[in-house]
DRENTOR-748935 format. One line per 4 residues: number of its first residue (from 1); their letters; for each residue x, y, z of C-alpha. Coordinates in steps of 0.2 Angstrom, whole numbers. Example, Ala and Ser with C-alpha at 12.3 -4.5 7.8 and 13.67 -1.06 7.14 Angstrom:
! DRENTOR-748935
1 = AS = 62 -22 39 | 68 -5 36
END
This chain:
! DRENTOR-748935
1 = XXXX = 569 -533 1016 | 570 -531 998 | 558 -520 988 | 554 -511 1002
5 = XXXX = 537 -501 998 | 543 -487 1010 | 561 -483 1002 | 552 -484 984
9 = XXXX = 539 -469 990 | 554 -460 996 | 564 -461 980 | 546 -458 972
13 = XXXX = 544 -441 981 | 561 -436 978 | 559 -438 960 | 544 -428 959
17 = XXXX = 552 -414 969 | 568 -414 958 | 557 -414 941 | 545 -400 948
21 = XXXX = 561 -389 950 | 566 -393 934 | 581 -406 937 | 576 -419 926
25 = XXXX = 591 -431 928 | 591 -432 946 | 573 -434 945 | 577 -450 934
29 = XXXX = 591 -457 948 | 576 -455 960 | 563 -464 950 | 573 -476 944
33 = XXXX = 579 -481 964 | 561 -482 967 | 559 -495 953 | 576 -507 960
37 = XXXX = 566 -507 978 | 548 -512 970 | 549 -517 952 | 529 -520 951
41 = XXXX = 523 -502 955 | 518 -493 939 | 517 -477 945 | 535 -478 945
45 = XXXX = 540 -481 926 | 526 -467 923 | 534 -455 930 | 549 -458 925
49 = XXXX = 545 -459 906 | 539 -443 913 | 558 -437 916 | 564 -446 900
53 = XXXX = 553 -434 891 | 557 -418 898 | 575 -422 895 | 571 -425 877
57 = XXXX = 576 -443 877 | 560 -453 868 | 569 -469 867 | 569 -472 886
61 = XXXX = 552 -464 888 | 544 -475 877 | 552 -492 887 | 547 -485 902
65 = XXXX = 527 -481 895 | 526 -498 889 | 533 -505 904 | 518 -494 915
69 = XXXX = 504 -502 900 | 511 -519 905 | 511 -518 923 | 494 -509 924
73 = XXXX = 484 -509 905 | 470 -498 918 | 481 -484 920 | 476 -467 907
77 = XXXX = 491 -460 909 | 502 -477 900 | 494 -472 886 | 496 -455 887
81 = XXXX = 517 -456 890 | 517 -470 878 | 510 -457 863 | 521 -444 870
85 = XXXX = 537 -450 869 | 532 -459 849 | 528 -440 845 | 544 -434 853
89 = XXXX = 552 -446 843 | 542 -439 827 | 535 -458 824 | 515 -450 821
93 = XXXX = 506 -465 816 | 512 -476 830 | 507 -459 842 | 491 -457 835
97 = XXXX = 488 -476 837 | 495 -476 855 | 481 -463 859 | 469 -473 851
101 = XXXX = 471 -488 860 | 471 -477 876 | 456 -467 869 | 447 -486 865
105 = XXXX = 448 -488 886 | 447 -470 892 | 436 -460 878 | 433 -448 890
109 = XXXX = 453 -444 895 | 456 -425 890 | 474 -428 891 | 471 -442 878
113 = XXXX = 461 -430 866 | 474 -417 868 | 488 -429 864 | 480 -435 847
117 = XXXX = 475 -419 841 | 492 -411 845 | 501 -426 835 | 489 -426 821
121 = XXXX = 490 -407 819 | 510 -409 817 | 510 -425 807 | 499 -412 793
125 = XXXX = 514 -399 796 | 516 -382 807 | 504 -370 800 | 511 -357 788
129 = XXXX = 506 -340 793 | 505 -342 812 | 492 -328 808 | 505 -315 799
133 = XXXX = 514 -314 816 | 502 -301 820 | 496 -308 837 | 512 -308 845
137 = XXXX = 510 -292 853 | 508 -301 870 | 529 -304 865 | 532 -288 873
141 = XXXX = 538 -276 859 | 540 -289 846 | 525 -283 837 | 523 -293 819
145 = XXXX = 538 -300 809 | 549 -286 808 | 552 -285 828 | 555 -305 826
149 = XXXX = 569 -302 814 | 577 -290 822 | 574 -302 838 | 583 -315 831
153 = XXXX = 596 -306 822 | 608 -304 836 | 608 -321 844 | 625 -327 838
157 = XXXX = 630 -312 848 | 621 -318 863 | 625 -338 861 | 644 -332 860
161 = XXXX = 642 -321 876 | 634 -332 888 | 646 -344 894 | 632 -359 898
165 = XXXX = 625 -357 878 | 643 -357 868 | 648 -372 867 | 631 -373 857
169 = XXXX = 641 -367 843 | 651 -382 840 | 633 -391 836 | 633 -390 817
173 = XXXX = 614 -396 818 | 608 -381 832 | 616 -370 821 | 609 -373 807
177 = XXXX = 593 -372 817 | 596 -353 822 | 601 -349 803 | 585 -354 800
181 = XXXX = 575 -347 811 | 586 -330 806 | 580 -332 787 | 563 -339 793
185 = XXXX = 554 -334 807 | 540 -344 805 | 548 -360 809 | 549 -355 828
189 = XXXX = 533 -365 831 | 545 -381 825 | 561 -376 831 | 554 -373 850
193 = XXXX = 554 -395 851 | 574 -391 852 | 577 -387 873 | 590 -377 867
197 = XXXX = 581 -365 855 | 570 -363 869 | 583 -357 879 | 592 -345 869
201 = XXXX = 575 -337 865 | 573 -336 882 | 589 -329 883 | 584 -316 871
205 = XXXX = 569 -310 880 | 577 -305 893 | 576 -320 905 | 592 -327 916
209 = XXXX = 600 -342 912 | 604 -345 929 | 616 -363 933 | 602 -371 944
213 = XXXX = 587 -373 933 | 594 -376 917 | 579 -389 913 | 565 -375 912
217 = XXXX = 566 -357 902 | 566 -342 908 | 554 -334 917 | 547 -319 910
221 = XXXX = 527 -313 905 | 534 -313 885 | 538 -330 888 | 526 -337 898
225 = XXXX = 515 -330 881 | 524 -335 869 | 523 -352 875 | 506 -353 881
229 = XXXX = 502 -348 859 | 514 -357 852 | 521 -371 861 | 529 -386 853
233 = XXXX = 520 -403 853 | 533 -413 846 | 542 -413 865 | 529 -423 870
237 = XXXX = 519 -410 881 | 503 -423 877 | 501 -435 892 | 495 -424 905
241 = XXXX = 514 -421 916 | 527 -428 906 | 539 -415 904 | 534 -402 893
245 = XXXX = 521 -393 900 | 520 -383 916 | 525 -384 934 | 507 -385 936
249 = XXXX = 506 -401 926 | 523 -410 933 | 515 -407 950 | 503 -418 946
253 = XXXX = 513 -435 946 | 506 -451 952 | 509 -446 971 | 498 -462 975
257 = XXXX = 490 -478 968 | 473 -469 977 | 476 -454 966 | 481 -464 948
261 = XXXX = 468 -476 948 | 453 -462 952 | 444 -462 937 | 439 -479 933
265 = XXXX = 423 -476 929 | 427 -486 913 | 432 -501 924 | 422 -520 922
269 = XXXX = 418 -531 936 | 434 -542 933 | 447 -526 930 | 439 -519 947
273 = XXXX = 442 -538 957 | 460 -537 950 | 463 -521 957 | 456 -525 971
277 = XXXX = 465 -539 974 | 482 -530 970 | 479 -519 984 | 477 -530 998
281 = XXXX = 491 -539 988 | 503 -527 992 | 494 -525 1011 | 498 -544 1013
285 = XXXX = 516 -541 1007 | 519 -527 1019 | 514 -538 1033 | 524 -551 1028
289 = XXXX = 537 -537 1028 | 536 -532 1047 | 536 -550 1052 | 549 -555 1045
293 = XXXX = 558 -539 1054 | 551 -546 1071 | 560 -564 1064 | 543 -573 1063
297 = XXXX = 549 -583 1048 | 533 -594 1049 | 521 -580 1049 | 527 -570 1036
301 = XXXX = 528 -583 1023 | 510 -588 1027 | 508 -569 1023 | 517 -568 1007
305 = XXXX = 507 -583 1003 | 491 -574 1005 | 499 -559 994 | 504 -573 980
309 = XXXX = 484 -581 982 | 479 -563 979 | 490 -558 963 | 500 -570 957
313 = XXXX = 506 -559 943 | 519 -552 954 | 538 -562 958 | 541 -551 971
317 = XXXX = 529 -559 983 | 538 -576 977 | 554 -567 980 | 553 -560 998
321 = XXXX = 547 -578 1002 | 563 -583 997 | 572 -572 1007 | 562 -577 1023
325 = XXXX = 568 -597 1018 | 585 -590 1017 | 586 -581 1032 | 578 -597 1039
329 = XXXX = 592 -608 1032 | 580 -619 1022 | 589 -620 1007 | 580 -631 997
333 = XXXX = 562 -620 998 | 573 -605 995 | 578 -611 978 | 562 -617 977
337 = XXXX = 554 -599 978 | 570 -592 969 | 564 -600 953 | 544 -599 957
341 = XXXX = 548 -582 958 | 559 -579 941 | 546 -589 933 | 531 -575 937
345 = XXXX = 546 -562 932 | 547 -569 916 | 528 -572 912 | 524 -555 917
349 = XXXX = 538 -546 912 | 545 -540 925 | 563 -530 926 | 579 -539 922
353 = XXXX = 585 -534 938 | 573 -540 949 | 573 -561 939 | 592 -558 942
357 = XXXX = 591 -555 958 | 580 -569 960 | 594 -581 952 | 607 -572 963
361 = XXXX = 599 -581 980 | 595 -594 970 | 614 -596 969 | 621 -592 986
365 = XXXX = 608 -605 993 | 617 -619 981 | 632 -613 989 | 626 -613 1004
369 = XXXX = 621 -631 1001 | 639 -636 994 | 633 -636 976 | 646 -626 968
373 = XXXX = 642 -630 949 | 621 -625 952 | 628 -611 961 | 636 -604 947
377 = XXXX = 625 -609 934 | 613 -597 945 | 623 -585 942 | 628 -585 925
381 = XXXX = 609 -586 926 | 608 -569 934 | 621 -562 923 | 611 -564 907
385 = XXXX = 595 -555 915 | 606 -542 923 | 624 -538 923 | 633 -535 941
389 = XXXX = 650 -534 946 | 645 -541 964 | 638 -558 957 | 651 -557 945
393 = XXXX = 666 -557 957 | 654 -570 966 | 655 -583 954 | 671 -580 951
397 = XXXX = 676 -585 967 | 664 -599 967 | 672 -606 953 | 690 -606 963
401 = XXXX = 682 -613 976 | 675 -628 964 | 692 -631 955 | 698 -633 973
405 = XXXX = 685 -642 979 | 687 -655 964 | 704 -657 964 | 703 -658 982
409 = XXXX = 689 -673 980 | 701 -681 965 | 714 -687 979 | 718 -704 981
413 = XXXX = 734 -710 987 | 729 -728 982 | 722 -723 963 | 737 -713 960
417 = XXXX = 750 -729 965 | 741 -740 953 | 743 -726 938 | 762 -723 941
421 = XXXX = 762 -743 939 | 755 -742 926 | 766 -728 918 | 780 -736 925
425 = XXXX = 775 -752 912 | 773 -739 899 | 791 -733 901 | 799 -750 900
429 = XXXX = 792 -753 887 | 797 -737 878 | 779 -732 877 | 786 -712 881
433 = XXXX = 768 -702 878 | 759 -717 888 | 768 -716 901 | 767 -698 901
437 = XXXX = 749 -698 903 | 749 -712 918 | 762 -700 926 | 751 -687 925
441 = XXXX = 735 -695 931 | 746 -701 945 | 750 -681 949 | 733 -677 949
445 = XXXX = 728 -691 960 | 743 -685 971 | 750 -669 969 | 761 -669 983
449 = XXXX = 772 -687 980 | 787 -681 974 | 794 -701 968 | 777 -698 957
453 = XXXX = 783 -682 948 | 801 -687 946 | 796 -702 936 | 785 -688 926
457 = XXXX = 802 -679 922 | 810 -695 915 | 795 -696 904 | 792 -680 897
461 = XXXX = 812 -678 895 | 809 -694 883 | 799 -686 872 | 809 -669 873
465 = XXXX = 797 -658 884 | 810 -652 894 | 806 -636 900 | 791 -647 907
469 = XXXX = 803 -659 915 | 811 -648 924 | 796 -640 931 | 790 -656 938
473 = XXXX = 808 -660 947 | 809 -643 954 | 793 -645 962 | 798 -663 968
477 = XXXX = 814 -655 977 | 802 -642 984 | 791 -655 991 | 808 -666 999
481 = XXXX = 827 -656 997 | 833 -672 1003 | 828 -682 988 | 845 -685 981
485 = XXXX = 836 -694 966 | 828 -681 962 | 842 -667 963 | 852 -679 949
489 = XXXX = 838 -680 938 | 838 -660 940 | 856 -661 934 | 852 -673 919
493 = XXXX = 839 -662 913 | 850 -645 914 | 864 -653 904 | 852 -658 890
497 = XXXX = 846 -639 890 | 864 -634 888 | 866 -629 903 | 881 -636 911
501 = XXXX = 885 -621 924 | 867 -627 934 | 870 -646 931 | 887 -646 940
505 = XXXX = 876 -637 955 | 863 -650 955 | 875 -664 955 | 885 -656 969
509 = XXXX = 871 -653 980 | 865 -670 977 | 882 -678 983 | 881 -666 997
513 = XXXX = 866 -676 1004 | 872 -693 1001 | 891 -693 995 | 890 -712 988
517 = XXXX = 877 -708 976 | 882 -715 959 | 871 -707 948 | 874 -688 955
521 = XXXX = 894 -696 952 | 892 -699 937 | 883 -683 932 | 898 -674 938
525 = XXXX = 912 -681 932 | 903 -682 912 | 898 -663 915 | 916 -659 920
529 = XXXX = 924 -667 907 | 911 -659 894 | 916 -640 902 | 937 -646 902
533 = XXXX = 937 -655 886 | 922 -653 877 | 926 -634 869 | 939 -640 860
537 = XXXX = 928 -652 850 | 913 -640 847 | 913 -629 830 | 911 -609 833
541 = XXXX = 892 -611 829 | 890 -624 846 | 900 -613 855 | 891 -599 851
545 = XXXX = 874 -606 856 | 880 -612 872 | 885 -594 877 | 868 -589 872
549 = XXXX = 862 -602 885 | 872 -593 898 | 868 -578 895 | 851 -579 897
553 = XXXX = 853 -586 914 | 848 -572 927 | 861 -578 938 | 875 -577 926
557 = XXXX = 870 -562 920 | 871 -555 938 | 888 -563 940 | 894 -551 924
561 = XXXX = 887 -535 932 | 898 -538 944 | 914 -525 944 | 926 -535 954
565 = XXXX = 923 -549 943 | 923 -540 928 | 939 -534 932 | 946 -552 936
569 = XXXX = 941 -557 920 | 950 -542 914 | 967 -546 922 | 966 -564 916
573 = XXXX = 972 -554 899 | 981 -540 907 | 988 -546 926 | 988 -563 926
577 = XXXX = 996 -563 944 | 983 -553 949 | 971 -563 944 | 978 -579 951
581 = XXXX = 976 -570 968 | 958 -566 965 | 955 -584 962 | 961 -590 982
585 = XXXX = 943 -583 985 | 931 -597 987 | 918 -586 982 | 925 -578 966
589 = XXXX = 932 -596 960 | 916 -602 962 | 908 -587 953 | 922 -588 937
593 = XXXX = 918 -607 936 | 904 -605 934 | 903 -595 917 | 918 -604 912
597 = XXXX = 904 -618 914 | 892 -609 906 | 904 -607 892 | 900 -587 893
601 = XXXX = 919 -588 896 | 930 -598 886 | 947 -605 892 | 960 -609 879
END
C-alpha cells in the first residue's frame, strides 16, 4: 500500500542512526525515503532539515523547516530549524523573526531563547578580545595567544600531509580563511562555521581524521573545550538537534509523534481537537491499510473515509482510497479519488511527489478505461508536479498506442473509395495539388489499397514530388508484386529521376508478369532508345549529371567495387577479345548494361 506508516519509521530510525554517527548524507537518503512513503508526517522534514544543517547546506534546510511549519504550525522545533538554517545562511533578521514567531507560540522553548540570542549576538559581530585569549588554558598547552600562533603556524604543513584535507588547497576561499586565522587568531570564533576549519583544528590538536566519521571533529578533551567556549552559531547549532551541536542533541530527534508534541501546554481547545483528530486519522488510515491487505476493498474505503471525515487536510487518505478503487477495477471512483486527492495536495501543500503520483493513477485508470488522450494529459499532469522517467516512458507509449488506435479508428474502405473519386476528378481536370490531397485522405482512410497509392504517384509526380512518388509506388508493389501497373509507373517515375539503369528493371519485371502489357512496353522500348541513342544528343554537362545519378546508386556503386568487373571494363580498352568472352556471362552482361544504362559507362 502506498505511504506505508511502517516503511517511513524504518527509513526515520535509520536516519537518526546515520546522523547520530555523524553521516549526514546517508542520514538525508534515509529521511528523505521516509517522506516518499508518508508525505504528511512532519517529524520527517524536521529531521531532515536537521541533516541539511549539519552538512552546511541552509538552502534545503530551510525548505524542509517550512515544510515541517506547514504541515504542523504546533511543532517548537519548525521554528527552531526554520531560524537555524536563515542563521546558517547568515540572513539574521529573517532568523531572528523566525524565532520570534516560534517564541510568539512557545515563549517558554529554551531552544527558542538560545536560537535568538545566538543569532542576535552574531548579527552585532564576534566579540573582539575573546578575553585576551587567556582562558584558553583548558586548550591543553595553548595557553594565551602566543601558543595559538604558533598552533596555527604550521597548518599548511599539516593540510599538505594528510591526504583526506589536501585537496583543501585548491579552495582559494578556505585558504584564505587559514591565512587569516594565521595573521589573526581571534577570528576562530567566526572561522569555526567553516566544517573544514574545524577539522584541520582538530587535526592540529591531535585528533584522528579517520575515513568513517568525517561529519563530526575529532575527539579529544582540547576539543571537546574549545568548542563547548567558543562554538560557532552561524552553523545553525540553534534549534535544539539540528546538526551542530552534540551527539547528545542529535539523539534527541523526533523518534515519535508522542514525544514531538509533548509540550503543548500552549495548545487551545481547537489546536488540541485537531490533533486529536490527526491521530486517529492516521489510526483510521492504518486500518484501512490492513484491510485492503486482507482484499476487503469495501471496508477499507469506509475506513479511509473515516480518516478523510477526521482530517481532511491530508491527500493521502483520498489517495489510498484510490488505490483500493483501482485494485477494485472501478475506474471511474479511482479518477474520482485521484483528483479529490490532488486537490487536498495542492490546498495544503503537500510534496510534488505525492499530487504527481496522484495524477500518475489517475492516468493508468483513463488507460484502463480506453481513454488514451485523458490518460496522457494525466500524465503530463504528473510530470509538471514531479518529473519521472517511469511515467515518462508511460506516456510515451500511451501516446503510440493512441496514434495507432486513431489511425486504426480512421479506416474506412467506403470513405476512402469516395476520396480517390474525387481525386480522380481532380486529376482530369488537371487540378494536380487537389488531387494530391483526395489521394492522400484516401491513403489514410486505406492504407493498405495499393490502386489507391498508385494514383497518389501519378499525382505527386505532376506537381514534381518525386521522391514522394516513388515512395508511394514502392509501397504499392509491397502490398501486391503482381501489380504490373504499378511496377510501370515505378519505371516512369525512375526515368524522370534520371535513372534509366532501374527503369529498364522495372519495366522488365513488369513484362515478366503480364508480357502484353503496353505500357511496361512502351517504357522499355523509350528507355532503351534513350541509353543507345540518347548520349549522342546530350551536351558534356547532361552527361555529366546523369553519371552523378548512377553513381550514387548503392547498387552501382557495388557493381564498380567489383574486381572482375573492373577488370572487364579495363580490357574493353585493352583486350577487347577478352572482354567479348566476359560478356557470354548472363550475369556480367547484365551487370555492364546496367552502368552503361546508368550512363556511369559511356559507349562510343
Amino acid at each position: 500500500m502506498p505511504n506505508n506508516a511502517e516503511e517511513a519509521e524504518r527509513f526515520k530510525d535509520a536516519g537518526n542512526k546515520a546522523l547520530q554517527s555523524g553521516n549526514a548524507t546517508v542520514a538525508i537518503e534515509n529521511y528523505t525515503k521516509a517522506i516518499n512513503a508518508d508525505g504528511t508526517n512532519h517529524v520527517y522534514y524536521s529531521n531532515r532539515s536537521a541533516a541539511y544543517l549539519k552538512n552546511g547546506d541552509g538552502n534545503n534546510a530551510l525548505e524542509d523547516a517550512i515544510s515541517t511549519i506547514a504541515i504542523n504550525p504546533g511543532f517548537s522545533k519548525g521554528y527552531s530549524r526554520k531560524g537555524a538554517a536563515l542563521h546558517l545562511l547568515k540572513r539574521y533578521n529573517d532568523a531572528i523573526a523566525a524565532y520570534e514567531e516560534g517564541l510568539e507560540k512557545f515563549p517558554n522553548d529554551e531552544a527558542l531563547k538560545k536560537g535568538i540570542e545566538e543569532v542576535k549576538r552574531d548579527k552585532d559581530g564576534p566579540p573582539r578580545g575573546m578575553g585576551g585569549m587567556g582562558g584558553m588554558g583548558g586548550m591543553g598547552g595553548m595557553g594565551g595567544m602566543g601558543g595559538a600562533k604558533n598552533l596555527f603556524g604550521d597548518l599548511y604543513q599539516k593540510i599538505l600531509l594528510n591526504p583526506k584535507t589536501r585537496p583543501y588547497l585548491n579552495d582559494k576561499d578556505f585558504m584564505a580563511k587559514i591565512q587569516r586565522l594565521q595573521t589573526d587568531p581571534n577570528s576562530l570564533v567566526e572561522l569555526l562555521s567553516d566544517r573544514r576549519v574545524m577539522e584541520v583544528l582538530g587535526m592540529s590538536l591531535g585528533g584522528g581524521m579517520g575515513d568513517d566519521d568525517e561529519d563530526e571533529p575529532p575527539p579529544g578533551k582540547a576539543w571537546e573545550t574549545l568548542r563547548k567556549t567558543h562554538a560557532p552559531t552561524s552553523g545553525g547549532a540553534s534549534g535544539g538537534g539540528d546538526g551542530a551541536g552534540t551527539k547528545s542533541e542529535e539523539v534527541d530527534m523526533e523518534d515519535d509523534d508522542e514525544d514531538d508534541v509533548e509540550d503543548m501546554t500552549d495548545e487551545t481547545p481547537a489546536e488540541r481537537k485537531r490533533r486529536e483528530d490527526r491521530t486517529a486519522a492516521t489510526k483510521c488510515k492504518e486500518r484501512g491499510n490492513e484491510l485492503y491487505k486482507a482484499k476487503k476493498f469495501d471496508e477499507a474505503v469506509a475506513a479511509y473515509d473515516e480518516a478523510i471525515a477526521l482530517d481532511p487536510t491530508n491527500m493521502t487518505y483520498a489517495n489510498n482510497k484510490a488505490a483500493v478503487y483501482f485494485t477494485s477495477k472501478k475506474w471511474d471512483e479511482c479518477i474520482e479519488a485521484c483528483l479529490a486527492a490532488v486537490e487536498v495536495g495542492k490546498a495544503n501543500r503537500a510534496p510534488y511527489e505525492e499530487r504527481a503520483k496522484a495524477y500518475t493513477r489517475c492516468a493508468k485508470a483513463y488507460q484502463k478505461k480506453g481513454d488514451l488522450e485523458r490518460a496522457i494529459e494525466m500524465c503530463r499532469q504528473a510530470q509538471l508536479e514531479s518529473y519521472d522517467k517511469a511515467t515518462e516512458r508511460m506516456m510515451k507509449n500511451m501516446e503510440l498506442d493512441k496514434k495507432k488506435a486513431d489511425a486504426a479508428a480512421y479506416l474506412d474502405d467506403g470513405k476512402a473509395e469516395e476520396a480517390k473519386e474525387r481525386g480522380n476528378e481532380h486529376f482530369r481536370n488537371k487540378n494536380w495539388g487537389e488531387a494530391v490531397l483526395e489521394y492522400e485522405e484516401a491513403v489514410k482512410r486505406a492504407p493498405n489499397n495499393p490502386a489507391i497509392r498508385n494514383n497518389l504517384a501519378a499525382a505527386l509526380c505532376k506537381v514534381m514530388d518525386f521522391n514522394g512518388a516513388k515512395k508511394n509506388i514502392e509501397k504499392a508493389i509491397e502490398l501486391d508484386p503482381k501489380y504490373v501497373k504499378a511496377w510501370a509507373r515505378k519505371g516512369d517515375i525512375e526515368v524522370l529521376m534520371k535513372e534509366n539503369h532501374k527503369a529498364l528493371d522495372s519495366y522488365k519485371t513488369g513484362l515478366g508478369i503480364d508480357s502484353s502489357n503496353a505500357a511496361c512496353k512502351e517504357g522499355l522500348r523509350k528507355v532503351t532508345t534513350m541509353i543507345n541513342y540518347g548520349a549522342s544528343t546530350m551536351t558534356e554537362e547532361e552527361k555529366l549529371e546523369r553519371a552523378r545519378h548512377g553513381m550514387a546508386d548503392p547498387e552501382i556503386q557495388s557493381i564498380l567495387q567489383d574486381p572482375m568487373i573492373m577488370q572487364i571494363l579495363k580490357d574493353f580498352n585493352e583486350n577487347p577479345q577478352a572482354a567479348n568472352k566476359a560478356m557470354a556471362d548472363p550475369a556480367v552482361r547484365a551487370k555492364i548494361e546496367k552502368l552503361i544504362a546508368s550512363g556511369v559507362v559511356q559507349t562510343a
